[in-house]
C-alpha positions in Angstrom: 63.2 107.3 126.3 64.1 109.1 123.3 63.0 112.5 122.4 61.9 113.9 118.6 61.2 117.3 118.2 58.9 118.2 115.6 57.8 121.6 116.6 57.7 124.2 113.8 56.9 121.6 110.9 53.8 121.0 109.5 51.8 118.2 107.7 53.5 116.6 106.4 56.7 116.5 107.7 56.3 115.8 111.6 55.1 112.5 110.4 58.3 112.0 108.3 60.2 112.2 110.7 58.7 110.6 113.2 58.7 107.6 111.2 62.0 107.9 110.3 62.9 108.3 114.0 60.7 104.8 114.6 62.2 103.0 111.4 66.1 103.4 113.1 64.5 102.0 116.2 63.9 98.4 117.4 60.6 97.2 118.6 59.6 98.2 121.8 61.6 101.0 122.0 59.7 104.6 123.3 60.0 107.6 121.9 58.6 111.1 122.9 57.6 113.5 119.8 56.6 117.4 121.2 55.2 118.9 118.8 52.3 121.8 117.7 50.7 121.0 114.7 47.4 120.4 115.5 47.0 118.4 112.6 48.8 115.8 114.3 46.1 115.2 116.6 44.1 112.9 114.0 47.5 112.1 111.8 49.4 110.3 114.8 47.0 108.0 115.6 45.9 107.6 112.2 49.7 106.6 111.2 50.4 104.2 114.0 47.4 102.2 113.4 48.9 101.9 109.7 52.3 101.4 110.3 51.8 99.1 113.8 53.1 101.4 116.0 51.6 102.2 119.4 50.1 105.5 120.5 50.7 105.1 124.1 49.9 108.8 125.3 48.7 112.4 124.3 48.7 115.2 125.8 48.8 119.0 125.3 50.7 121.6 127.5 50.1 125.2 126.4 50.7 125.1 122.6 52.6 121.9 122.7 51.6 118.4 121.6 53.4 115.6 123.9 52.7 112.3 122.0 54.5 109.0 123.8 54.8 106.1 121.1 55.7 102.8 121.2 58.1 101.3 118.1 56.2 98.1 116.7 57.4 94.9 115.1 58.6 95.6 111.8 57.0 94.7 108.8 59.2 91.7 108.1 58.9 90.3 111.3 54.9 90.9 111.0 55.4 89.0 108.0 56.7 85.8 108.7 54.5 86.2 112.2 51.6 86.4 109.8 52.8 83.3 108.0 53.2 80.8 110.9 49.8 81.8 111.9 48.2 80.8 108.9 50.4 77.7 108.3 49.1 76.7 111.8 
């Protein structure tokens, strides 16, 4: 599982590059962000609903945030699954 790092930023940024970190990714692939932003506790969720990702865990240990994501399809291919759906 890969690992992101995000602790020290704040709001924006931990999302930035989180989703930069899921954009190099294929689908399916895990990642582990630790971070301690608290405003990522309502802007994770919030961003993988949005972008298709999965949240698959969150936790916090002390002052950390441990978030387990899943990479989702990307847009394209949520496209042209979008497209033989309604051609169906």
């Amino acid at each position: 599982m890969h690992e992101i790092d995000v602790r020290g930023l704040q709001a924006p940024f931990p999302i930035l590059k989180i989703r930069r970190a899921l954009a190099a990714m294929e689908p399916g692939i895990k990642i582990k962000a630790i971070a301690d932003d608290p405003a990522l506790i309502a802007d994770l969720p919030a961003f993988c609903q949005q972008a298709g990702h999965r949240l698959i865990m969150a936790h916090q240990q002390g002052s950390q945030l441990i978030f387990e994501l899943e990479r989702g399809a990307r847009q394209a291919d949520l496209n042209v699954t979008e497209a033989l759906q309604e051609a169906s």
